[in-house]
C-alpha positions, 0 to 999 in steps of 0.5 A: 585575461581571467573570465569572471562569472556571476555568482548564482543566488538560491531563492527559497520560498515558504509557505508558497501557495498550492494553487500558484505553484500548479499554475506556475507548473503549468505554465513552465510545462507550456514554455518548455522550462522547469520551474526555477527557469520559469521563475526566473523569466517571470521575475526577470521580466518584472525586475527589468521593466517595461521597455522605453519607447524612442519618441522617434519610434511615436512618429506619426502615431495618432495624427489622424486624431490630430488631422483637423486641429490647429496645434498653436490653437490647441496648446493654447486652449489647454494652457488657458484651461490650468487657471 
């Protein structure tokens, strides 16, 4: 079976401002990267997104907020405050 490989694009910027290529610099430097790697990292991580949290994983989170309050009681408080 032939392995089939991504084509790699080429982005070219003009005009990129000094100030941002240095801190940019720098922050490749930090992370052990060259400039374009870092880039893509950062560009990478913006394009992805923020990853989705299960609502499994929210089990339990903030019930000390809710210890005293009656849920049906509550609910019905906020669905009698939208008219």
């Amino acid at each position: 079976m032939e392995e089939r490989r991504a084509a790699l694009a080429t982005l070219n910027i003009k005009d990129f401002p000094e100030p941002v290529y240095r801190k940019l610099r720098a922050r490749a430097k930090r992370n052990h990267r060259s400039i374009a790697q870092e880039v893509t990292h950062i560009l990478s991580d913006v394009v992805r997104g923020p990853e989705r949290t299960s609502a499994l994983e929210l089990r339990g989170l903030g019930k000390e907020l809710w210890a005293d309050v009656d849920a049906v009681e509550h609910v019905e408080e906020e669905r009698g405050s939208w008219d």
